[in-house]
N, C-alpha and C positions, 0 to 999 in steps of 0.2 A: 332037384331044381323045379319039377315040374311041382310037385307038392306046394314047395315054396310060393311059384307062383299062382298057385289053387286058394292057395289060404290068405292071400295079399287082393284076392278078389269077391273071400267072401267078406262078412259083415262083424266077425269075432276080432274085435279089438285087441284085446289079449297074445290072439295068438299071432294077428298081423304085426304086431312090436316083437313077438321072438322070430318071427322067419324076416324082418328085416338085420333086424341081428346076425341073422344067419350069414343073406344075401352078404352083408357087409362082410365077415370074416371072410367068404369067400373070394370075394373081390380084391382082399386086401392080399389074401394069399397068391391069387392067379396074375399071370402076366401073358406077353403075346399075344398068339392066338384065342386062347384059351382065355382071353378077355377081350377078347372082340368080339366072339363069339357069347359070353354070358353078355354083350350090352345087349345083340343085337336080338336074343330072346327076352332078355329084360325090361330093353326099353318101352315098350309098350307097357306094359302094366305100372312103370314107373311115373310116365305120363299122365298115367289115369292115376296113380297117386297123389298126384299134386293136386286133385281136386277134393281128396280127401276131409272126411269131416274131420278125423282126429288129427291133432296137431303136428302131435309127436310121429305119428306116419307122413305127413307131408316133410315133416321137417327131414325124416330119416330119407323121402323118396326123394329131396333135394340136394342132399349131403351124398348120395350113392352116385347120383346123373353126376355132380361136381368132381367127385372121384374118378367116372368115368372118362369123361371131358380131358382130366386134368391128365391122365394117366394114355390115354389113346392118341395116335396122330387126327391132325387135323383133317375132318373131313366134313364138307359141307353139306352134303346130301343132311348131317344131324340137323344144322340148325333148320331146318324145315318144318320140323317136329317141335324142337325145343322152344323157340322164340314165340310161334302163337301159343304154345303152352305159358307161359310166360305171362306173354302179353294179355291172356284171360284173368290172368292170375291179380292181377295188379288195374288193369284198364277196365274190366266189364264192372259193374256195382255187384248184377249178384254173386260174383264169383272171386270179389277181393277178397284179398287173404289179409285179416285181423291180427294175426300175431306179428307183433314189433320184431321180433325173433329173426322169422322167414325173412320179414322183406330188407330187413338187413342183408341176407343171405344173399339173395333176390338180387342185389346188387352187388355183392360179391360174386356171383355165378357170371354175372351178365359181363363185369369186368372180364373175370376169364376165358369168355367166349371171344370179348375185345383182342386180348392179349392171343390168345392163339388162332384166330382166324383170321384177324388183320381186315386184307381189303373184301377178301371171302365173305365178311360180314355186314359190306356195303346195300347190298337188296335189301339188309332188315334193317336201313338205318331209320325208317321211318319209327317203325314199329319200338325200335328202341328208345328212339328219343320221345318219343310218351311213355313208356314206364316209367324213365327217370324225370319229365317233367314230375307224375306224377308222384314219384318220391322225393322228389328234388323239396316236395310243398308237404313233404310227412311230417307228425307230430314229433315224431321222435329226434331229436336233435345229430343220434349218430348217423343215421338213416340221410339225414340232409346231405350232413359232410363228406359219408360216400356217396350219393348222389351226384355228387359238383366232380368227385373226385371223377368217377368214371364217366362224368360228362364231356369231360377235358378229354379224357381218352381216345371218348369217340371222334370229337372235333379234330382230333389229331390224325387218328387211323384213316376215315372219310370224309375229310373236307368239303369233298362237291357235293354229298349227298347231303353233309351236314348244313353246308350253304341254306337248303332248300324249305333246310328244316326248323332252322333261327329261330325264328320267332315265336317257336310252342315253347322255348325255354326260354325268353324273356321276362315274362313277365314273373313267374315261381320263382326265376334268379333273384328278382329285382327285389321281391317283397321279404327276403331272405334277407339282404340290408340292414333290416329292422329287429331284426330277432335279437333274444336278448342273451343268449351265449356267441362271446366273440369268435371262437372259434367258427361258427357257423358262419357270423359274418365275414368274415377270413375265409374258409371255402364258396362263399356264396362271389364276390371278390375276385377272389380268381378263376371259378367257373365263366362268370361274365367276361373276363379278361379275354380268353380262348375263346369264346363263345364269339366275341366280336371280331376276334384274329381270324379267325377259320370262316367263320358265316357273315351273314348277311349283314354290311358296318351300317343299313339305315336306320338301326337301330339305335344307334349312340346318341342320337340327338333329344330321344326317349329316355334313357337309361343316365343320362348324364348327371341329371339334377338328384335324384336318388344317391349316385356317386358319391358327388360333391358333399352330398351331407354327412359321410363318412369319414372326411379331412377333420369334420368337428368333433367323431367321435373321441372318448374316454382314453379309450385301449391305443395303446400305440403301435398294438399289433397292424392292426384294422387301417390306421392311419398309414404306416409302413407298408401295406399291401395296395392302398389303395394309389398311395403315390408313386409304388411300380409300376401297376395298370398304366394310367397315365403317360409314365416313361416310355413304356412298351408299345401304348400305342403313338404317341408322337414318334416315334422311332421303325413300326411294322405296319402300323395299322392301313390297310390298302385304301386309297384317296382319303390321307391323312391332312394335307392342306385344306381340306373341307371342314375339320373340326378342332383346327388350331383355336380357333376363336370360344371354343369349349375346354380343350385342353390344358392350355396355357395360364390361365388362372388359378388351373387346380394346380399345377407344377411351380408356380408362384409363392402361392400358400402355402407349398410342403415346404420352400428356401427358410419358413419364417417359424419352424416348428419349435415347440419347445424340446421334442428328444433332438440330442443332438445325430445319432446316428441315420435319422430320417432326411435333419439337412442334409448331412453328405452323400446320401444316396439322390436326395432329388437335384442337389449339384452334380452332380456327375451324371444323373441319365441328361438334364437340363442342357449340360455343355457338350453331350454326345449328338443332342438334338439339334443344337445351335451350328454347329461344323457340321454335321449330315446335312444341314438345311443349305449351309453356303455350296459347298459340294454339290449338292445338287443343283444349286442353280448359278454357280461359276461364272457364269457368261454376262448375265445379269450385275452383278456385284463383284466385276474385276477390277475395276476405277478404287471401289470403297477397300477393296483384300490389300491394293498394290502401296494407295495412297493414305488411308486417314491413320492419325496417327495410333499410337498403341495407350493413349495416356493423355489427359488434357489438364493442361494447366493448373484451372481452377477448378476444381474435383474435390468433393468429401474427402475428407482427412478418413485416415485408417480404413478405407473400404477398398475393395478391388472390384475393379470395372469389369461389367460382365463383357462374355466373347463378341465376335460382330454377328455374329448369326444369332445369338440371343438375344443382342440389341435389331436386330432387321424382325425379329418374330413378332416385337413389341410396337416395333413401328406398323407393323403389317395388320397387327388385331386390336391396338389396346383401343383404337377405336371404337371397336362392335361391340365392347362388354364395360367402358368406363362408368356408363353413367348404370350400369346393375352395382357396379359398384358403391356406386354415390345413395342409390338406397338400402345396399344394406346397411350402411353408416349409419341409417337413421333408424335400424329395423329395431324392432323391441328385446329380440333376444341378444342378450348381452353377449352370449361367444360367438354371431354370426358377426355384431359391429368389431369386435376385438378380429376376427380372420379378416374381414375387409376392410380395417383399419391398416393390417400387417401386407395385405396384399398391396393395397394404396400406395406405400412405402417403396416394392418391392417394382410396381411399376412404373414409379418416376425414377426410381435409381435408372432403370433397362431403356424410358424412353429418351430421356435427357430433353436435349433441346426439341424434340416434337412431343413433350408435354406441353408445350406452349399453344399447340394449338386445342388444348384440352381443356384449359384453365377455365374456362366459360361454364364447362359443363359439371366442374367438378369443385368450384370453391365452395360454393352455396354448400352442400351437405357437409365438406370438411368442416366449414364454420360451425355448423349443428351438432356434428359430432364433435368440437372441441369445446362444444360446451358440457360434455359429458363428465359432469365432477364425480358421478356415480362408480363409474370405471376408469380408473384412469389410465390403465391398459391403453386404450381408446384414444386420449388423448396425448398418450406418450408418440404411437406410431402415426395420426396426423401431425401431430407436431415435425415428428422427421420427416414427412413424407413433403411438407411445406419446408424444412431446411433444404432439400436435396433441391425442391423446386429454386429455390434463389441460388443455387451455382447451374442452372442450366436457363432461367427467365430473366429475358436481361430486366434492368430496372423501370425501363422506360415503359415497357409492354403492363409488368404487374401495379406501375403506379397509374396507368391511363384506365387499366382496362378495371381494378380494383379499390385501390386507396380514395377514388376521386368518388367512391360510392360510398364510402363507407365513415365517412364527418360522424355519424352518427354510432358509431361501432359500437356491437356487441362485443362480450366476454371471449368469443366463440373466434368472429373476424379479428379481433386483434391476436390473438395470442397465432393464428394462422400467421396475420403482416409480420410480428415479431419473429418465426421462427422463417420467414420467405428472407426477415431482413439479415438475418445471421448465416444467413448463407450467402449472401450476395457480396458482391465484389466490390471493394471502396471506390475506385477512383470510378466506377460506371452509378453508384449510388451517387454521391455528393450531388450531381445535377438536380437528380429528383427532393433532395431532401426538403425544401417546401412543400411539396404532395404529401411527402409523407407526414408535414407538422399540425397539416388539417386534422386527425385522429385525435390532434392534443386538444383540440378547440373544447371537446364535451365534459363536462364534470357533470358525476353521478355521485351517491351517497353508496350504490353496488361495490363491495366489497371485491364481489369476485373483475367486476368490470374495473376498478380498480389496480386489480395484480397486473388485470391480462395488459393497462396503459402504462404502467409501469415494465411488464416484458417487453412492451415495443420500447422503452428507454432504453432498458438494458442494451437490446438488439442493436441499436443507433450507436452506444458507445463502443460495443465491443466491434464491429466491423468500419464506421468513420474516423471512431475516437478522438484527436483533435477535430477532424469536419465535423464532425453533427457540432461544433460550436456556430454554424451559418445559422442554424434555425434555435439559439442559445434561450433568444425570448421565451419560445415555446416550449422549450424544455424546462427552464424555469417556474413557467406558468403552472405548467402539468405538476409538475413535481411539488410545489405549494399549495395547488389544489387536492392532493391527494393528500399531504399531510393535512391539510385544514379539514377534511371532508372525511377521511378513513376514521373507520371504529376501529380494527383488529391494532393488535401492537406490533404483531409481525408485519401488516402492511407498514406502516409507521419506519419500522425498523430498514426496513428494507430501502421506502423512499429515502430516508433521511442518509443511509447508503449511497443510491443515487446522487443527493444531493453533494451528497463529501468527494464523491468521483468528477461530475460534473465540475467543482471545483478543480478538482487537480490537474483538470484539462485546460483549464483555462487558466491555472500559472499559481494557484494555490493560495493566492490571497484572497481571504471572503468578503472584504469589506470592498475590494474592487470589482470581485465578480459579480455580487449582488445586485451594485450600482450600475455595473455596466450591460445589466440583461435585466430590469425590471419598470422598465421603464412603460411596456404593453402592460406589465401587473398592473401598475399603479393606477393606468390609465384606465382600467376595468371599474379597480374599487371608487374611481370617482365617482361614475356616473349612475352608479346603480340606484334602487326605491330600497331603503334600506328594510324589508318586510321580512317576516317570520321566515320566507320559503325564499332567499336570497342566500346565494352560497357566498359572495364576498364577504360575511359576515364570520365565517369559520376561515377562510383566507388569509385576515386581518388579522384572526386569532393566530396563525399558523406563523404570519411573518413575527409575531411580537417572539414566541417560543421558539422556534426554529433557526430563523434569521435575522438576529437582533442588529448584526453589523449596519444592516440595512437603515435602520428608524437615524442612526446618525447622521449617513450621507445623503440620505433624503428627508430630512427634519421636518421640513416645509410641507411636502407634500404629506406625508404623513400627518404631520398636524392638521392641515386640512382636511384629509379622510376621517379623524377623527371627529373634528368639527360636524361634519355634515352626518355622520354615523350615530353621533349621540345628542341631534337638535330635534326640537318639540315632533316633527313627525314622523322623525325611527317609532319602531314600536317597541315593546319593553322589552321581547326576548333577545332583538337586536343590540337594546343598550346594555341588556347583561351581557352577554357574549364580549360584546367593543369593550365593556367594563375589566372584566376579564384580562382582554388581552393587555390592557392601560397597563393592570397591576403586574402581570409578568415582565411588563417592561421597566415597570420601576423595581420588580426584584431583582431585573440582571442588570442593574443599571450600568453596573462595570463596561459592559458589552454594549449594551443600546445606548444609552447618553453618556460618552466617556469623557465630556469634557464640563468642568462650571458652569459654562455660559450656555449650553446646549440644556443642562440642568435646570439651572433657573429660568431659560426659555419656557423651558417645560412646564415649567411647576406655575409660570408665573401664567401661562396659557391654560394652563386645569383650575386653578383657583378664581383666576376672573373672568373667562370665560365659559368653561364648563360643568363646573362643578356647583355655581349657585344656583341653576335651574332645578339641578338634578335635587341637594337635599333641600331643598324648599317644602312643604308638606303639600302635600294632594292626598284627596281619598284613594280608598284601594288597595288591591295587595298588591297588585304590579307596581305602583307607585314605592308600596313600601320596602319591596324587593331592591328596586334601584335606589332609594334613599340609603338600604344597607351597604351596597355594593358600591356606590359613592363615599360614604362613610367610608366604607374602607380603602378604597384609592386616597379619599384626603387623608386618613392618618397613616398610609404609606410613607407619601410624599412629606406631611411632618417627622415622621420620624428617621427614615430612609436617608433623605440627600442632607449631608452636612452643609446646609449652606444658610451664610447669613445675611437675610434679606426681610426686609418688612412683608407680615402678614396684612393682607388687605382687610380694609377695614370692615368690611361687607362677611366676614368667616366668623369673627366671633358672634354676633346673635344668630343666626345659623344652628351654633352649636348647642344655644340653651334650648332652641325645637329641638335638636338632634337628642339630648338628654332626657328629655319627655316622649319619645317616640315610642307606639306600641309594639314594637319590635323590640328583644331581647338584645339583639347585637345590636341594634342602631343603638341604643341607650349606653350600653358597655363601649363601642367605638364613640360614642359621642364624648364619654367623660376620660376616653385613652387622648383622645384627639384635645381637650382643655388641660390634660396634663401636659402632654408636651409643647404646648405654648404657652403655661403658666406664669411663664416671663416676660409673653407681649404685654407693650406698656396700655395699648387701646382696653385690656381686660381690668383694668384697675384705674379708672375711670369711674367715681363716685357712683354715679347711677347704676351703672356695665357692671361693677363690683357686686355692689350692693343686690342686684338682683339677678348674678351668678351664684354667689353665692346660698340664695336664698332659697334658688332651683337646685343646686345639690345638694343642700342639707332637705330636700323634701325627698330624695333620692335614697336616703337614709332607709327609710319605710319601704323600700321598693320589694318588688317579691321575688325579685331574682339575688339570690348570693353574690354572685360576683359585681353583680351592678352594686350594690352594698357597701363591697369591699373597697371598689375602685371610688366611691364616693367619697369614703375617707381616705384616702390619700389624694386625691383630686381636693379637696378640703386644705389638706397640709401642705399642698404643696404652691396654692394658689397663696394662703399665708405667709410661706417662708419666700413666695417673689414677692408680696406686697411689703413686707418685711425690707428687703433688698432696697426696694423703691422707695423704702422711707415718704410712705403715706399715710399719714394720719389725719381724720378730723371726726367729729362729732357724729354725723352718723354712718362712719364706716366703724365706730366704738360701738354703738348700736348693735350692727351688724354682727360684731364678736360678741356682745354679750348675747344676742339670739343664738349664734352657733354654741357658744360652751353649755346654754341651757338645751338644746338638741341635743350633741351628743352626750351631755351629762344624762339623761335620759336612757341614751344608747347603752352606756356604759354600765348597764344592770340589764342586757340584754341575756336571751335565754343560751346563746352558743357561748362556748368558753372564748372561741377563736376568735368571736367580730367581735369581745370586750376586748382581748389582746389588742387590736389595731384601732379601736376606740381609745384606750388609755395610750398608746403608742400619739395617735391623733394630738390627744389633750397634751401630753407631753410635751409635746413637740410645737405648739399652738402655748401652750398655756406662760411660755413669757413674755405674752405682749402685754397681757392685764392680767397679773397675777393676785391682782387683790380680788377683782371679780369673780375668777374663778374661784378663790378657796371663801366667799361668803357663799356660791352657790353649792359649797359640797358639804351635804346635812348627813352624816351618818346613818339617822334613822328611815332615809330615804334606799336605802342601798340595802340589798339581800346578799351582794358579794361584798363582804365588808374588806377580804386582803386585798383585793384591787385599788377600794376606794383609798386602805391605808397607803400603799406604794403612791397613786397617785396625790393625796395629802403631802406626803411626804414630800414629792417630788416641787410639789406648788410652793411648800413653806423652806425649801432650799435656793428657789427662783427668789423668791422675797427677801428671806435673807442677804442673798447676791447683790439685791438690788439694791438694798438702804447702804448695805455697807458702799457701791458704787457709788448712790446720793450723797453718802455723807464727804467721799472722798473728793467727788466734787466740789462739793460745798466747800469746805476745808481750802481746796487749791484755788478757788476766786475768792474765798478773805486775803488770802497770802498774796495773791495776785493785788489786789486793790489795798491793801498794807505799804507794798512795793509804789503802788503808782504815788500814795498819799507823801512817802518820803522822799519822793523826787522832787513834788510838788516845791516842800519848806526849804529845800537844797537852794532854788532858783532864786537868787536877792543879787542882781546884778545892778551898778550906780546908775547904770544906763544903755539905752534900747538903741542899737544900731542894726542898719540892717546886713545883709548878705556884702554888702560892697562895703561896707565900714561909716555908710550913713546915718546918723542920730532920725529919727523916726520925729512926728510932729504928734503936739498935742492931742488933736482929735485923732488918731491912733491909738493912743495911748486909752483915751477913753474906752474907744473898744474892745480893747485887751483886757479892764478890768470888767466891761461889762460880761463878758465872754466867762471871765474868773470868776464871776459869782456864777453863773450860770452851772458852772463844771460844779463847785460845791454844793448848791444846790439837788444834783444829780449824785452826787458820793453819799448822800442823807440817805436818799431816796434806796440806794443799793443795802446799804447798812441795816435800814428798817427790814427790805425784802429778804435778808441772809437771816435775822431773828425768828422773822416769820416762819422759814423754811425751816429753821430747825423745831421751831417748837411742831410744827404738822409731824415731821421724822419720827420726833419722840412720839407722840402721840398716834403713831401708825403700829412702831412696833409694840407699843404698851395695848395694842387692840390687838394685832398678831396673836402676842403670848395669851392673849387672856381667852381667842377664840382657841387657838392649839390645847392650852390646860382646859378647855371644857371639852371638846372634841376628844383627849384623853379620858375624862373620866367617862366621857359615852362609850367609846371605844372597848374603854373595860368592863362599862357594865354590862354592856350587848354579851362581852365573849362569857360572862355568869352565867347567862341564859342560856336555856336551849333552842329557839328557834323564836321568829320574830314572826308575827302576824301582820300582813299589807292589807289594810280595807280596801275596799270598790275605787273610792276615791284619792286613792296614792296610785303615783305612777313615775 
């Protein structure tokens, strides 16, 4: 042994690694005596090992003293020796020991000494608790975690010394928090935990906010541990009422966790807390244990009410930490607003009715954070935390002290009022529901401000339901301002919901509900400057689409919003808009004018009053805009209401600007709108005729197709009512020979399709004067020769038609005036009495015969005119045939050839 320790003091590396070798076999082997004795010649060179340069010899000289320790009775006189050796080891700079190795050990040894010397190890509690500060802050992550571990030891074993000692571990605990293995943070956690139990508690108030930020970590280890602490110490922690107002928040937060095993641990330390608190102050709170009840009336559905000692802890603190709460609501990091959103919730449930006296200090940020569309986390748990407020605020309080601020409300303040109103109590609401209808007054084009005026609707039905019909105007108003005003479809959808509800509360007829609550509307859209940036203009539109029952029962007023919406100083986005809503109502007419006389009210008030300002021409595009959108409300209205009434006289010229208009559709609605009145008789009016007609055969030429197309049949159809009308004179013949030489022109047009409805045209036109048309059709003017033949043919079947009708006329007034001539010679009576059987006088008689020549005279005259007529007959068809046989022989000579040449000058 002596050797042993000879060569463990010199400088040979080598051979100090085989004689500790040694020492250890020996050690392992010996017991008793016989190793109390090798400590106490060994200890000393063992000591002086620890200072060693070679690793592996310190490490061997720490692993032998450990064995020794482990294996001996406890006796104090060692740590005398041991612990400043120790404390060198790890405290002095030049004398730290560099291997992660040791000082792991290092902490294992020191526990050891914890565990078998107990309070024997109170003198070196100093000394201890700086090694382990100082490892408690090592690189090495195992090194930390036993550091807290045998922290707690000590705190446990020497309390009063450790008292003294608090505050060297503090801060090395606290910054351990932050480490990024959980584990660590998890021993760091509970080191602090004991640290606080055992030592010095003025540290809490220090360590607290460090804590706190642990509830948001990741790990739900970390969270689970940290909501123990908390437990533990509301529950041990010595002058623990001093830091309820730090506690209670954090034990809050954990009710609200996502694992669920964390809530049930933080309810149950939470309710352990709550009863130890009544309990101990018994005396105080025997009135509230004996009397208040277990359960109140009007209370959140499906929740259970917390105990009374956790409702007294909240009345006692929520005080001192509400308004920290109100700015993390606003704070930038998104999981600090979501835990303080959750918390918020968790202390209006706990305060109940002495949240009221809170409401001042905490609406403002709720509103802020309910505008939070980014998280809606955030907005879920203000939202409850504003339901829970309306079953403990009566109404009177949150309409005075809120609603009356808020005419102007945000996205944020209403969706708060709507979910304060869903909790609140009907029969204590209805009083206030005027307060509450001020919210409706604002109309915005905001989407999201929008939903949230619509939540406060909702809110009002589902908790008054028949009562919110008191404030019906205002509900009405809102709810047509947001259809009129919303872009999204799901607002839209949603209000128009509303709106179907709101009916059914009021008995479910719409045509009486409308009428019986829009009387505020109606009275808005009077008075407004009907301008660009005017919302009754979208309003107007909303009631034509939405609520048409309404334009019935209020005819009058409506027609006058009209009136005043589309007169010379609306501006034009206005008149499009009110145009707009015109035509929606004449497309539902079923529903908006459901009766005749309501009809032609209509029609008869947009044609003579509004409608000639509008297509009149004026320069401009906005002008030309409304001319369009005019246009097409008049040929609605013609075509639309089945009704038979005179068109004003003042519509047809109108329509011949409307057919020249530089607009594509005013021109196509100009000539839809003279077809369907192609049977007013004002149109067929010699002059009127003549120079409608004259304007859409220039319409022919147009450059738009359909205006083209619509031309010719606007042509045929104006025909076949003049036709009807049995109008003819000299230059409305004119007139039809200018139109068959137009569209005979047409009718060799480049499209196959506009010749189809050109010869379709002529077809159809060409039996008024079929002579004129077939001398104007030359063969050699046409490149589409089979059209020309079909329509040839079609012309010389009309002709035929017609002489063979001539002649049968003819025919039946010879046979006719045959008959009269043989009545005549029948009449040879001796004498002329009259009706009463009186002979008649002379001068009578005279004028009887003068009367009889007169009549023969007239029968010559007929006689001659039936000669006459027949010989023209012959002489028409004898010019027929002989144009048809030349027209054949052209016909066939053309088809010989192969292709026909058109000079410059054919057309």
């Amino acid at each position: 042994l002596e050797r042993l320790i000879n060569i463990l003091q010199s400088s040979d590396k080598s051979a100090k690694k085989k004689a500790f070798a040694e020492i250890k076999s020996i050690v392992n082997t010996s017991s008793g005596n016989e190793l109390i004795e090798l400590y106490h010649r060994l200890a000393g060179v063992l000591r002086i090992s620890f200072q060693d340069t070679t690793e592996s010899c310190r490490d061997q000289a720490f692993q032998i003293t450990y064995e020794f320790i482990k294996r001996l009775d406890a006796d104090k006189t060692n740590l005398t020796s041991l612990i400043p050796a120790v404390h060198s080891r790890i405290c002095r700079i030049e004398d730290y020991e560099h291997s992660e190795e040791i000082r792991h050990f290092i902490v294992k040894f020191l526990a050891l000494l914890i565990e078998k010397y107990e309070r024997d190890i109170a003198p070196y509690t100093g000394d201890i608790v700086d090694i382990l500060s100082k490892l408690v802050a090592d690189d090495a992550p195992h090194v930390k975690k036993s550091s807290c571990a045998c922290l707690i030891k000590l705190a446990n074993t020497t309390p009063y010394e450790f008292f003294q000692n608090t505050k060297k571990c503090v801060k090395p605990l606290s910054n351990n928090l932050s480490h990024q293995h959980w584990r660590v943070r998890v021993a760091a956690i509970e080191a602090i935990e004991w640290t606080m139990l055992k030592g010095d508690n003025k540290f809490v108030s220090e360590i607290i906010n460090p804590l706190s930020r642990r509830l948001l970590d990741d790990s739900p280890f970390v969270r689970m541990a940290t909501t123990k602490l908390v437990g533990h110490w509301m529950l041990e922690l010595v002058d623990r009422y001093s830091f309820f107002s730090h506690l209670v928040p954090l034990i809050l937060t954990s009710l609200t966790d996502e694992c669920e095993d964390i809530v049930q641990e933080a309810q149950t330390l939470w309710d352990k807390a709550g009863k130890q608190y009544v309990r101990e102050n018994e005396r105080d709170y025997k009135d509230r244990m004996d009397y208040e009840p277990l359960n109140l009336v009007h209370y959140p559905p499906g929740v259970q009410r917390p105990g009374l000692g956790c409702r007294i802890l909240i009345e006692r603190e929520c005080g001192k930490f509400i308004q920290a709460i109100g700015k993390e609501l606003c704070d930038w990091v998104a999981l600090v607003k979501v835990k303080a959103a959750q918390l918020l919730s968790q202390l209006t449930l706990h305060a109940e009715h002495n949240i009221t006296m809170q409401m001042d200090k905490i609406i403002g940020p709720m509103s802020k954070a309910a505008m939070d569309n980014e998280i809606p986390t955030v907005v879920t748990f203000v939202r409850l935390a504003a339901y829970y407020m309306g079953f403990f605020v009566p109404p009177k309080v949150y309409c005075d002290l809120i609603v009356e601020y808020m005419k102007e409300a945000s996205q944020g303040e209403r969706r708060v009022i709507a979910s304060i109103i869903s909790g609140s109590k009907r029969a204590d609401l209805r009083e206030h529901l005027p307060k509450v209808a001020s919210i409706f007054s604002g109309r915005t084009f905001k989407g999201k401000d929008q939903e949230a005026l619509l939540e406060v609707i909702s809110s009002v039905f589902k908790t008054c339901q028949e009562d919110s019909l008191d404030i019906g105007e205002d509900i009405f108003c809102a709810l047509l301002g947001v259809l009129g005003l919303a872009e999204g479809a799901s607002l839209i959808d949603k209000a128009q919901e509303l709106l179907d509800e709101f009916v059914k509360l009021a008995g479910g007829d719409k045509r009486e509900t409308y009428d019986k609550y829009c009387g505020s509307l109606l009275k808005t859209l009077k008075e407004p400057l009907w301008t660009v940036h005017c919302h009754e203009q979208f309003i107007f539109y909303a009631i034509a689409i939405y609520t048409g029952e309404l334009i019935s029962t209020r005819f009058t007023e409506i027609l006058e919003i009209m009136k005043g919406a589309l007169s010379e100083k609306s501006e034009a986005e206005v008149k499009l808009k009110i145009y707009m809503a015109v035509n929606e109502i004449i497309k539902d007419h079923e529903t908006t004018l459901p009766t005749n006389e309501i009809k032609e009210a209509f029609s008869t008030a947009m044609l003579c009053d509004i409608l000639p300002m509008q297509l009149k021409w004026y320069p401009g595009q906005c002008a030309e805009a409304i001319r369009t959108i005019a246009c097409t409300s008049l040929y609605l209205i013609l075509t639309t209401f089945q009704l038979k009434f005179q068109i004003p006289s003042h519509i047809p010229p109108l329509m011949q600007g409307l057919i020249e208009d530089p607009a594509d559709k005013t021109r196509i609605l100009g000539l839809l709108c003279l077809i369907a009145i192609s049977s007013n008789s004002d149109l067929h009016e010699t002059d009127t005729y003549a120079n409608l007609i004259t304007n859409v055969l220039k319409r022919l030429d147009d450059c738009n197709k359909q205006v083209r197309e619509l031309s010719i049949k606007c042509i045929q159809k104006l025909y076949e009512a003049h036709l009807s009308q049995e109008l003819n004179n000299y230059l409305n013949k004119a007139v039809l020979e200018f139109a068959y030489a137009t569209l005979i022109i047409h009718l060799d047009d480049a499209e196959k399709d506009f010749r189809e409805k050109v010869f379709t045209c002529l077809d159809s036109i060409g039996g008024i004067e079929p002579v004129i048309l077939r001398e104007k059709l030359l063969v050699q003017n046409f490149r589409d020769k089979e059209i020309l033949a079909r329509l040839i043919t079609s012309v010389e079947e009309k002709l035929k038609a017609l002489s063979i009708k001539e002649s049968e006329k003819t025919a039946s007034d010879s046979q006719d005036k045959e008959k009269i001539i043989k009545t005549e010679h029948k009449q040879k009576d001796p004498k002329i009495v009259n009706e009463f059987g009186q002979e008649l006088k002379i001068s009578n008689l005279c004028k009887l015969d003068s009367e009889k020549n007169s009549n023969e005279t007239n029968e010559n005259d007929i006689k001659k005119d039936e000669v006459q007529d027949e010989k023209s007959s012959a002489e028409q068809e004898q010019k027929s045939e002989e144009i048809d046989s030349n027209d054949k022989k052209e016909l066939k000579s053309e088809s010989t050839t192969s292709s026909i040449h058109i000079g410059d000058g054919d057309s």
